[in-house]
C-alpha positions as CSV (number, residue, x, y, z in Angstrom):
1,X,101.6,126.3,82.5
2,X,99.4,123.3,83.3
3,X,101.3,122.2,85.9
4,X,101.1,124.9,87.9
5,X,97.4,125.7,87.1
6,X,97.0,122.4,88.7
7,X,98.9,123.5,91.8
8,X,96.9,127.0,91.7
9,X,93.6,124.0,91.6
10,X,94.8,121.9,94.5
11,X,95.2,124.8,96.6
12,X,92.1,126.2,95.9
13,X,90.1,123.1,96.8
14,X,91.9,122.7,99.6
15,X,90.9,126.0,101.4
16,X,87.4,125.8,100.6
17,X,87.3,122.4,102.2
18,X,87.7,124.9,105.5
19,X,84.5,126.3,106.6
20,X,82.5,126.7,110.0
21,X,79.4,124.5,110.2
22,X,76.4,126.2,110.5
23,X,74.4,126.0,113.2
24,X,70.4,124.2,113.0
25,X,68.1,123.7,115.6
26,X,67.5,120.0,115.6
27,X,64.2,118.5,116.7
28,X,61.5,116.3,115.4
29,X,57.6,117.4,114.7
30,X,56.1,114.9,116.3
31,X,51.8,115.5,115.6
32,X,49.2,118.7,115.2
33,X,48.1,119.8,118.1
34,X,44.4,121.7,119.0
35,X,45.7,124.2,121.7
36,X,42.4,124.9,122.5
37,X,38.2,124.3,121.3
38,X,38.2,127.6,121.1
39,X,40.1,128.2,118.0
40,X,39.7,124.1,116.7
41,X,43.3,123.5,115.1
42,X,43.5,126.1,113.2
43,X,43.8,129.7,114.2
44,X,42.4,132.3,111.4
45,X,43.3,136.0,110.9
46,X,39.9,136.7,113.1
47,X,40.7,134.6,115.9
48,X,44.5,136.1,116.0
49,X,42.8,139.3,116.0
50,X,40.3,138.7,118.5
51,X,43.0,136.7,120.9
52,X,45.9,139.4,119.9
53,X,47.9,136.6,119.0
54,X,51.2,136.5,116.6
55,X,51.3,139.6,114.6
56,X,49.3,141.1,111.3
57,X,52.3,140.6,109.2
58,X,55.6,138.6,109.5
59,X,59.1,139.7,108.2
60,X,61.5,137.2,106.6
61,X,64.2,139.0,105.2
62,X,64.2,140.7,102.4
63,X,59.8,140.5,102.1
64,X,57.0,141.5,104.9
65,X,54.3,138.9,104.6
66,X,50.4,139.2,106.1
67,X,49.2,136.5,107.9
68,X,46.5,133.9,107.1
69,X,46.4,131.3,109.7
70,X,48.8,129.1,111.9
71,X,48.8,125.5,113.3
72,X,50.7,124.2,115.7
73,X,53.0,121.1,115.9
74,X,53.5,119.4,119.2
75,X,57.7,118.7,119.6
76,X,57.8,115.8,122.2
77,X,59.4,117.4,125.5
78,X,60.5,120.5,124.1
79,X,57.9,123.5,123.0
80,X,56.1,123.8,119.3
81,X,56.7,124.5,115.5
82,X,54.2,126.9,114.9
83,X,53.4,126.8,110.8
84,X,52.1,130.0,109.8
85,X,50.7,130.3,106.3
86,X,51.1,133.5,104.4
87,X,50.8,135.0,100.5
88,X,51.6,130.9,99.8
89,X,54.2,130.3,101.9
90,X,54.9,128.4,105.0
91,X,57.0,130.2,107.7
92,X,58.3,128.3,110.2
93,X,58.9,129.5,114.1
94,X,60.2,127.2,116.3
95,X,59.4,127.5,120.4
96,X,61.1,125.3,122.7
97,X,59.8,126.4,125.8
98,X,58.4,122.8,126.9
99,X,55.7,124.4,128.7
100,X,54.8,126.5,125.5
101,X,51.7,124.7,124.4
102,X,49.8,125.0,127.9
103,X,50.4,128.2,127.8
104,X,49.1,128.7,124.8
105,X,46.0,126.9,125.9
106,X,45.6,128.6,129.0
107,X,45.8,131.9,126.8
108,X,43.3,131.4,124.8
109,X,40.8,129.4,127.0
110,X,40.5,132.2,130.1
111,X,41.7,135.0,127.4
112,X,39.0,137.5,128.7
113,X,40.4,137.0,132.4
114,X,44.0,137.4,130.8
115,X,42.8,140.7,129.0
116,X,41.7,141.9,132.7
117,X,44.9,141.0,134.3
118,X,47.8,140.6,132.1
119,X,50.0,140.9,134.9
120,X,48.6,138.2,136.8
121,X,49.4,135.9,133.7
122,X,52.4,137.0,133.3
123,X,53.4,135.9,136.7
124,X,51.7,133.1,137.2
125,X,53.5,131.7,133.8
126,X,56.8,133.2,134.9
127,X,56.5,135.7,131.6
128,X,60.0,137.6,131.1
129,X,59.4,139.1,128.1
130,X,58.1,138.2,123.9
131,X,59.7,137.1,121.1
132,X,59.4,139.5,117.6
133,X,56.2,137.5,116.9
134,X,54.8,138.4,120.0
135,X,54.9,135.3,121.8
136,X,56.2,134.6,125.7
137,X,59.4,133.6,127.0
138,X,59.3,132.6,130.3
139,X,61.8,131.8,132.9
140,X,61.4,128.0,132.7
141,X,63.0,128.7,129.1
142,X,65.4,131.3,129.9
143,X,66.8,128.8,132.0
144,X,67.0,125.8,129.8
145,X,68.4,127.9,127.0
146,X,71.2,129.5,129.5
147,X,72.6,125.9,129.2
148,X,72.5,125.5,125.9
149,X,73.9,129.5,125.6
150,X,76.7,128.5,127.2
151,X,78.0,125.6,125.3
152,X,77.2,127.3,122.0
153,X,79.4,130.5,122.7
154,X,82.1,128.1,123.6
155,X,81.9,125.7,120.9
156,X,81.5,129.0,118.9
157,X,84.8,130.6,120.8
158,X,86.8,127.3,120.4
159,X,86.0,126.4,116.3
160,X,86.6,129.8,115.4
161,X,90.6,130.0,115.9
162,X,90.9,126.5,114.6
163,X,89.4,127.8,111.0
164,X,91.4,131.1,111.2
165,X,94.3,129.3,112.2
166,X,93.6,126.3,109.5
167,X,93.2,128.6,107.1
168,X,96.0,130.7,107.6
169,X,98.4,128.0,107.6
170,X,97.0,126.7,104.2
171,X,97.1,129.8,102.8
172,X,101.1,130.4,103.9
173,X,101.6,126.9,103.1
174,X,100.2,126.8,99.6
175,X,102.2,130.2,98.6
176,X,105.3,129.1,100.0
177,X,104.5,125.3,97.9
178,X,103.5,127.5,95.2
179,X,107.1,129.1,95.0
180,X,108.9,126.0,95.5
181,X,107.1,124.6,92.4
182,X,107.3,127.5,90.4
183,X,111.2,128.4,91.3
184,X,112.5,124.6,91.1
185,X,114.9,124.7,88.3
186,X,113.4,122.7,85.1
187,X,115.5,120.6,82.1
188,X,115.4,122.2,79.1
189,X,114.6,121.2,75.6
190,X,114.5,123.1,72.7
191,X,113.1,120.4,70.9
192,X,109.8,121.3,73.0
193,X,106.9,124.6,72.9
194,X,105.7,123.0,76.9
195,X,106.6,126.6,78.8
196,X,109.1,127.6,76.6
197,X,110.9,124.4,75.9
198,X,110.7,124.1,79.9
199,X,109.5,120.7,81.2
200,X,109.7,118.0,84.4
201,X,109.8,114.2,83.9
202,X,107.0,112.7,85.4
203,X,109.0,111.5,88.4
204,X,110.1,115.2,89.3
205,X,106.8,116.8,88.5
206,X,105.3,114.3,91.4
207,X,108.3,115.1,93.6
208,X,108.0,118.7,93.7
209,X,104.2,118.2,94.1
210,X,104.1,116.0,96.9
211,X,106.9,118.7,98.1
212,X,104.7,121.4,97.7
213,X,101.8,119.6,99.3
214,X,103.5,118.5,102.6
215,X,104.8,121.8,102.6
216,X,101.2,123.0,102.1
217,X,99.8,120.0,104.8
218,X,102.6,121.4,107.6
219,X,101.8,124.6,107.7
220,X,98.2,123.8,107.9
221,X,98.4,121.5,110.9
222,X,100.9,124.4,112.5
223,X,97.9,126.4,112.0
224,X,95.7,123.8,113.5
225,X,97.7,123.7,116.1
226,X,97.6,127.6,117.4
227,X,94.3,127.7,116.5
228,X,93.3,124.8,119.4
229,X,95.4,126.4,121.5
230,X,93.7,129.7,121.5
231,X,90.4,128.4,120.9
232,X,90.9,126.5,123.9
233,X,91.8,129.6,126.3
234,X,89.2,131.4,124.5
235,X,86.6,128.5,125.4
236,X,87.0,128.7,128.6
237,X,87.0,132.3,128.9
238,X,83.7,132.4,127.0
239,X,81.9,129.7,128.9
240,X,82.8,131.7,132.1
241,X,81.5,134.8,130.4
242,X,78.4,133.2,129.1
243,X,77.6,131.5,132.4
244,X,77.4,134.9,134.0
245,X,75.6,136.5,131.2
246,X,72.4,139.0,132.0
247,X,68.7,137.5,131.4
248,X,68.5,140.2,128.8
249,X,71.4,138.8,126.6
250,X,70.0,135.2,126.8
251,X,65.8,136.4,126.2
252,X,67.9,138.3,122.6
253,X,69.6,134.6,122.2
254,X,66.0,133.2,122.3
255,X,65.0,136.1,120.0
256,X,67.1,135.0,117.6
257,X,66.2,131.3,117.3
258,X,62.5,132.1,116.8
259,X,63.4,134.1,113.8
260,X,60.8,133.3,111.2
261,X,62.1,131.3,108.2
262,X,60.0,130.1,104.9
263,X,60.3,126.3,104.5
264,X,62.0,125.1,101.6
């Protein structure tokens, strides 16, 4: 019974060895920045108010929290982490519109011409739409991120199949190595209470385990195997899909990486 709760172990650990990597934003926070004298480096619930900056309150899943203040953190070449502090957390939103912090600026140093003629900001800036804390995207974005859209969906569209099919083949492979083990004819000993006076030597018992394992180990890499093959097909399908995709579908992609989310 303990060999093959080993076996049932083995198995086990191999197939949660399989998962899909997660995907992070990487970037480094390089200083605090003032985006304008107008607001010094810190921008209060007032001066949100008066500007019509962010929003009043910010949802992170599951909880709806009410803001306090923000401060912005300059990322060299590529946008801003804005820091908003709320009911003592930190919520992080990350912009990397590389043009994000003049535009900021320009916001809230000519705001009362901006509140006049939205539109005229909007253009001049190349505004295409705002993000769920109300914040612009712009077309200088939309564009950078359209590269970045499409090598994610087909990284995404190529990884996938090689999990499913990685996992499927260890999951074939460790029943079928499962059933070799457990149907291999044993000695038997009445001398003995191991299974019912059923036993291996040590030499078979590694045998039929390094059977099972290969058996395990071939199927996987079968699996593997279909899995790059579709993945690759679906890869390229993808990346022509995602090269052609509407602004709309790439401003909801940008959407979605400014989600708010409390630092740990």
């Amino acid at each position: 019974m303990k060999r093959t709760v080993s076996i049932l172990v083995l198995y086990s650990f191999l197939l949660n060895c399989t998962f899909a990597p997660k995907y992070d934003i990487q970037y480094e926070v390089k200083r605090r920045v003032t985006v304008s004298e107008r607001v010094g480096d810190t921008i209060d619930s007032e001066e949100r108010e008066h500007f019509g900056l962010f929003l009043p309150e910010i949802y992170v899943r599951p909880m709806t929290y009410k803001f306090e203040s923000a401060a912005i953190y300059a990322i060299p070449g590529s946008g801003y982490e804005l820091r908003l502090s709320a009911a003592s957390k930190t919520i992080l939103v990350v912009n990397k519109d590389p043009r994000g912090i003049d535009i900021l600026t320009d916001y809230i140093d000519n705001y009362e011409s901006v509140a006049e003629s939205r539109e005229d900001f909007e253009k001049k800036w190349g505004v295409v739409g705002y993000d769920n804390l109300g914040l612009f995207i712009t077309t200088s974005e939309l564009e950078i991120t359209r590269e970045y859209f499409v090598a994610e969906r087909s990284r995404s569209a190529r990884r996938d199949p090689l999990i499913w099919g990685t996992t499927a083949g260890l999951c074939v492979g460790g029943a079928v190595g499962l059933a070799i083990f457990l149907n291999t004819e044993r000695e038997y000993d009445m001398n003995t209470n191991d299974d019912f006076g059923c036993f291996y030597s040590g030499a078979e018992e590694t045998a039929i385990l390094g059977v099972a394992a290969c058996v395990s180990g071939g199927f996987s890499l079968v699996g593997l195997a279909i899995g790059a093959v579709i993945g690759h097909a679906r890869g390229k399908a993808m990346e022509s899909k995602a090269a052609n995709a509407e602004d709309s579908e790439i401003i909801d992609f940008i959407k979605e990486q400014r989600m708010p989310r409390i630092l740990d």
